[in-house]
Each structure stands twice: as C-alpha cells, then as structure tokens.
N, C-alpha and C positions, 0 to 999 in steps of 0.2 A: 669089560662089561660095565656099561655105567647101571646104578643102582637107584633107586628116590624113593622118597620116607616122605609120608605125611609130618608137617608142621607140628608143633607141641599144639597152638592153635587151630589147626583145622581139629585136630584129634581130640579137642576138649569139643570143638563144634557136634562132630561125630557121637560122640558118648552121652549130650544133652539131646540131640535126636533121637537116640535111642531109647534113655529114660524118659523122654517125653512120649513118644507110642509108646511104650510100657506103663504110663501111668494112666496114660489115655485108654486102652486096653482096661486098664480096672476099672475106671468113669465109667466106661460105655456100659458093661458087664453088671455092674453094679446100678447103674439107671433102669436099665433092661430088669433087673431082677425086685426095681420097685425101691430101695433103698439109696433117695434122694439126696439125703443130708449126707449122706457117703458121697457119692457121687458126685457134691460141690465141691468139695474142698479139694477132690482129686483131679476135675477139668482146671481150678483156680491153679496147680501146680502143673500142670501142664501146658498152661498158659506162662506163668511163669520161667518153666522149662526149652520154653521159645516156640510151643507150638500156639502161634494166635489163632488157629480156624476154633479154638476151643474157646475162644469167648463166646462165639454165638448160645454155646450151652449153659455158662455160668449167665450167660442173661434168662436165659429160658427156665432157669432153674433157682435164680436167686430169687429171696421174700425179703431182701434188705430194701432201705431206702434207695432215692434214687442219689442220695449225697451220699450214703455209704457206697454205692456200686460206684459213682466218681471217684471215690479216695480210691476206690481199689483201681480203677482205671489210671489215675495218676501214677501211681506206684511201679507200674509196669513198666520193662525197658522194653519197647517195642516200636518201631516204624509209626509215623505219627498216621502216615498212609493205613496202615493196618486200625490204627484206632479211629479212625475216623468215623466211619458207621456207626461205632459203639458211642461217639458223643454224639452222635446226631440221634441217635437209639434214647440218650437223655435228656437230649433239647440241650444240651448244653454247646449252643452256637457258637461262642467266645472262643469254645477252642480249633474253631473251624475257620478255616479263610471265607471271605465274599463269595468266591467262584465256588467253593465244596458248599456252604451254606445254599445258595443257589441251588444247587444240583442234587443236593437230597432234597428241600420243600418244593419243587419245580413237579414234580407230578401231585403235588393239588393245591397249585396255584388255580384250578380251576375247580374249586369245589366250591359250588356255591348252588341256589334253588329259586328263583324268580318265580313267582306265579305271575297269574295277567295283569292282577294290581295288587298292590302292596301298601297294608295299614301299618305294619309298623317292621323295621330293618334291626335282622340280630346281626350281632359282629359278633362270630365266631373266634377263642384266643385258643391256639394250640401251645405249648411247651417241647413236646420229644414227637417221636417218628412213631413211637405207641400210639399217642393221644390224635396224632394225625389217621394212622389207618385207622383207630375205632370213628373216629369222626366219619372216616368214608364212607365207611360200613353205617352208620347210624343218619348220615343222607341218607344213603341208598334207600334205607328202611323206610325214613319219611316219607321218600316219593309215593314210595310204593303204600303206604299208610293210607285210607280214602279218607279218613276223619283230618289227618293233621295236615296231608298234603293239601286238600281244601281251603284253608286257611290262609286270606293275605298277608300270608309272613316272605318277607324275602329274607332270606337267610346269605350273607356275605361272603367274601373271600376270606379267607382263615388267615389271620395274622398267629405270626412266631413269636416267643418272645422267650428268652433264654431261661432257663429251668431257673438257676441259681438268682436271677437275677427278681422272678416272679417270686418264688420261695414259698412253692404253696407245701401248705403240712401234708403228713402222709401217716397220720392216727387215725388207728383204722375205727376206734371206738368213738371219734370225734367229727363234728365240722368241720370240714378244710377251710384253713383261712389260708391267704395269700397276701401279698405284700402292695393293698391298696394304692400308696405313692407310686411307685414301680408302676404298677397299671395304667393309672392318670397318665406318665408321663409320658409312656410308650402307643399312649394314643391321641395325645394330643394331633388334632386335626385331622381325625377319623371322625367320617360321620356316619351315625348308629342311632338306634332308638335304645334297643335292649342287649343287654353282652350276656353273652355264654362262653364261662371259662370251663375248660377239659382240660381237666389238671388234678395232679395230686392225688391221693388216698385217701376216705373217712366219707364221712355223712355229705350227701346234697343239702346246696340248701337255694332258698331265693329271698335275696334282699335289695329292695329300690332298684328295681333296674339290671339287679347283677346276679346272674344263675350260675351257680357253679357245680359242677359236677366232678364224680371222681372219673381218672383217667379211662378204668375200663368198666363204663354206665351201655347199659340195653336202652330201648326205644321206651319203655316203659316208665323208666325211672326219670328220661326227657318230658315225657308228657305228665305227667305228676308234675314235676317242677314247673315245668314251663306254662303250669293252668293256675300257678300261683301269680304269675305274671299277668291275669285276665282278672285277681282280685278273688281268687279261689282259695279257698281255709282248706285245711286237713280236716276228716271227718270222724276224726282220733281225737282223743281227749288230750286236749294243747297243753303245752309248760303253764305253771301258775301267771306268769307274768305276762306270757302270750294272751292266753284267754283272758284275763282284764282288761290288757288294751283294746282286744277283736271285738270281745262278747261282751254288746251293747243292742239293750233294744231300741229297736229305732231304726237303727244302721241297716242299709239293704245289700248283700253282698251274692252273688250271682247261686251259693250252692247252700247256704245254710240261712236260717230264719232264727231270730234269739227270742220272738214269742209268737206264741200264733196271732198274736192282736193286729198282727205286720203283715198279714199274711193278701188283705187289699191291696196295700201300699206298693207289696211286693208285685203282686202281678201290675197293678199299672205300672210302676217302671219296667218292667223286663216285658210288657206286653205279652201275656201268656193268659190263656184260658185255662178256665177253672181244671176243666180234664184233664190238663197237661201234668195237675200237680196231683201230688202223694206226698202229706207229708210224714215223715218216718222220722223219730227221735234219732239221736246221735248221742256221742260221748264229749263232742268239742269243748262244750265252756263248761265242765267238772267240777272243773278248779274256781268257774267264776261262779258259782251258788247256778246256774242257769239249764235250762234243757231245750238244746240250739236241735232244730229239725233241719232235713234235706230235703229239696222238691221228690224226690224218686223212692221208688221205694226198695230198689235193688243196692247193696253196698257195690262204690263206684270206684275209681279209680284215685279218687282225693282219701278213701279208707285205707287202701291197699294197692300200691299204684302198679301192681299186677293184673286188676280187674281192669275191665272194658269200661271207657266214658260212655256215658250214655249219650243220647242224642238229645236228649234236653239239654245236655249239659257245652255240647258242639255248638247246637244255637245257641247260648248265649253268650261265648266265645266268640261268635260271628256279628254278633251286637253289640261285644265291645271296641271290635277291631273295624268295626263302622266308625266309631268316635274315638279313636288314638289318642285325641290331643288328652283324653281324659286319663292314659294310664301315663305314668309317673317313667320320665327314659333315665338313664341310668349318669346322664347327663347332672341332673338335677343332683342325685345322690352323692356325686362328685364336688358339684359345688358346693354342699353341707359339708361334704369334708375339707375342702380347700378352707372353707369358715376356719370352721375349728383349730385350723394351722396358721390362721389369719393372711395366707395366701389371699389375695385381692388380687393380681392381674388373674390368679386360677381361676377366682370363685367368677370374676368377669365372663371370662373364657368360657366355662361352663353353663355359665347362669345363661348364656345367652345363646346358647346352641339347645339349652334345655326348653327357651322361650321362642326359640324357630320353630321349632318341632310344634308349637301350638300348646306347651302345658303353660296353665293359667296360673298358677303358683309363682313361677318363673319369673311369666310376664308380669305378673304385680309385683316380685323383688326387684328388679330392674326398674321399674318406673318410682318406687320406693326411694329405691339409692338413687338416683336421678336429680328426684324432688331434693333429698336431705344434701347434694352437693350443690343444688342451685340453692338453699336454702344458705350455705355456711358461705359462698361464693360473693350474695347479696351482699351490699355497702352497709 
C-alpha cells in the first residue's frame, strides 16, 4: 500500500490558512459589532497571515496617513500582483509598471467638461484611485449643478502624479501644502489657466492660480474655493495679516465693499443697478479696524460654503470670465517661484505661457527683461 503525507511545507501553508480565517472571523465579528480599532489590527494580521483579500478592509478601515498605510504596504510578503490595487489605491505609481499604471487611470482618462466656450481651462492633478473616484463623482455633480455648469470653465483631463513624489500633508487641523517644485516640473508643457490639486488631508485653500483641495471634498467646498479664483473674499472675519492686505478702501472686489463711499464706483465697474444691491455688514476686515459690506443681504456661500451662491453673485462670475486675461493663471505664480530659486529658463518658461494667456503683468515682465538684456547687450 503506498502511503503520502503532506510536506513539513505545505503543512505550515495549511495551518496559516487556517489561522488566517480564524483571525478574519474575529475582524469580521468585531467590525459587525462596531468595534473598529479592534477590528484593524485583526484584518492587518491576517493579511499578514497570507490572507490579502483582507487589505481591502484595512483600507476601508484605516485613519493613518497615506505614507503610514505605504510602510505597512511595503512590509508585507505578498505577490506584487496582489498589491497592486493597493498602490494605485495610493497613487503611489512608482510601484507600478507602465502597462498596470495605464490600466488602473484608463477609466478617466476621459474625465473632463467643455462647455460651448471656454474663458479660462482648470488642469485637474489627481494622486491615488481615491482622489480619482471623488473627482468623478464631483464632475458628475458639476454638470449636473445649473449655476457652476453655466460657467465657461473647461475643466481638463486629470493628470497623475505619484503620491510620494507630490507630498501633499495630510494635518487634518491644517492647510495642505504640497511639494510646489514637484508640481512645476511635472507640468511643464501642460497648458492650463487655473490648477486644482485633489490631494491630501486638512484645510482648502486658494492661492495664485492653485486650488487645492482635500482628497474627499463635496461640490460645495469646490465652489467656495473656486469663487476665490473670480477675486471673491471670505465673508468671515479674515487672519489679521489677510485682512490688511484685502481690506482697502478703494479696492473694488466682486462680493465685499470696505466703505460705503465706493459704493458708486462699485456699481459702475460691475454694472449693477441700484436694486440689485443690499448692503449688509460682514465680519471680514475685523482685524483691519474696517466694516466691509456684501451686495446681498442673505449670508452666501463665501460665509459658509454650505449655503447657496446667490445669483448676484453667478453674474459676476460671468463678468469676470468675460475678461480672463484679467485673472492671474497659475502660470504666473510659478514663475514668482521659479524667481525666488533664481531658476531663469523656469521663470522664462512660465512667464511666457502666463503672458499668452493675455495677463498683463506677464506681459510687461517679459518686455522688462527683454529691454534690461538689449540694454547690458549694447556696446
């Protein structure tokens, strides 16, 4: 009679299988029963224990960063096949061949929004396979939006760019910053007016050009930001150093007035009749001794970017994206920083896609630096 015995090897295989549905079994039980922080650290060992369908959960379930969930990703002895989803889950492309890169961002390669004409072009930057489905989801919503779909914004094809390499923070009590160089370089020869980064965790903000948002942002917290981008103030009582540089009388800015004495001024630039206005005090410039009014008299979407824009506030949105060349692309902002690094072929580069675009700034640097090299050129 011949006889056959499992291997010492398959029999250790066997008995990690088993401890791994046995641990999985507690995970499950213990998620079910609402007690989450148990429940991670039991899918992490059973992951460990060779069952991978259980990352899906330790993703679903972890509040670490997204460089802490990579360490733990690295750590793992598992089929590189098997982790794949999970780096593309962090944007973390490097670890990915050409052809898997391809094939996870390859369904929205076509995400993008053209209306019939277009005053100024966002370049959308995505990082992970998160930031990409909310992005789908926050089109979707646009279109569907009657105020923002309205608007000649073309919004572009969504560029990648690998988590680690971007390095945006993920402080939930902070401003996400991100790794500006990195940005630059990975666009050079992209042409965009205004960039929206979907990335990271903590505070939105909008600076020169560049909107940045946390990873999982609503349609709401879009159009707040994105009315900063029209030359739109918060209607919240600003940082002290904000509200000094903002809150000036004189200055005409589409939602807030710094004295009523402007308040002519104001209507003939924005063309508005008297009826149109209400003005209602604010909290804005607090800080600057000042007491800045709003046209409207309802609080709007710039107090609480939960509340509804008004439709004053869509016209004149519509008025500014009549004359683009006058909002500042993100172009520009680039090449102030390129300055700063004393980068000169950047600030070039930049300066002069900022002065295509029609901003006037631009085009008087350029013709500046033009003058001061035929100047040093002269015999």
């Amino acid at each position: 009679m011949l006889l056959t015995a499992c291997s010492p090897a398959e029999s250790e295989q066997s008995a990690r299988q088993h401890a791994a549905l046995r641990v999985l079994q507690q995970a499950e039980k213990a998620e079910q029963q609402g007690l989450n922080s148990r429940a991670l650290p039991l899918y992490q060992q059973a992951v460990a224990l060779g069952y991978t369908p259980a990352m899906a959960a330790v993703f679903r379930l972890q509040q670490g960063t997204t460089a802490e969930l990579g360490q733990w990703l690295s750590e793992l002895q598992a089929e590189p096949a098997a982790l794949a989803p999970f780096w593309a889950e962090l944007g973390y492309w490097q670890r990915l061949t050409p052809l898997q890169q391809q094939d996870f961002q390859q369904p929205y390669a076509g995400l993008r929004f053209t209306p019939r004409s277009c005053g100024v072009s966002v370049q959308p930057v995505l990082t992970s396979l998160v930031g990409a489905r909310q992005w789908q989801l926050l089109l979707t919503h646009l279109k569907q939006d009657i105020q923002l779909s309205s608007l000649p914004i073309c919004w572009l094809t969504p560029l990648f760019i690998d988590s680690k390499v971007l390095a945006c923070s993920e402080q939930a009590t902070q401003r996400i910053q991100c790794d500006l160089a990195a940005l630059q370089q990975q666009l050079t020869g992209a042409e965009f007016h205004q960039l929206l980064v979907l990335a990271g965790r903590g505070g939105a903000s909008y600076n020169n050009g560049l909107l940045q948002l946390p990873e999982q942002s609503d349609l709401a917290l879009l159009r707040h930001e994105l009315s900063h981008a029209f030359g739109f103030l918060d209607e919240y009582t600003l940082l002290p150093k904000v509200a000094q540089d903002e809150c000036r009388p004189g200055r005409l800015t589409p939602n807030l007035l710094f004295d009523k004495a402007d308040l002519a001024a104001y209507q003939l630039h924005w063309q508005l009749h008297a009826d149109e206005l209400e003005l209602t005090p604010v909290a804005s410039c607090h800080h600057a001794g000042l007491q800045a009014y709003r046209p409207v008299a309802a609080d709007t979407h710039m107090q609480h970017h939960e509340l509804a824009m008004p439709a004053l506030y869509l016209k004149l949105m519509h008025q500014q994206l009549a004359r683009p060349e006058l909002l500042m692309p993100a172009a520009y902002y680039f090449a102030y920083l390129a300055r700063q690094q004393q980068d000169w072929p950047a600030w070039q580069r930049w300066m002069q896609q900022a002065a295509t675009l029609g901003y006037r700034p631009a085009q008087q640097a350029l013709v500046t630096q033009n003058a001061g090299q035929q100047k040093v050129a002269a015999p």
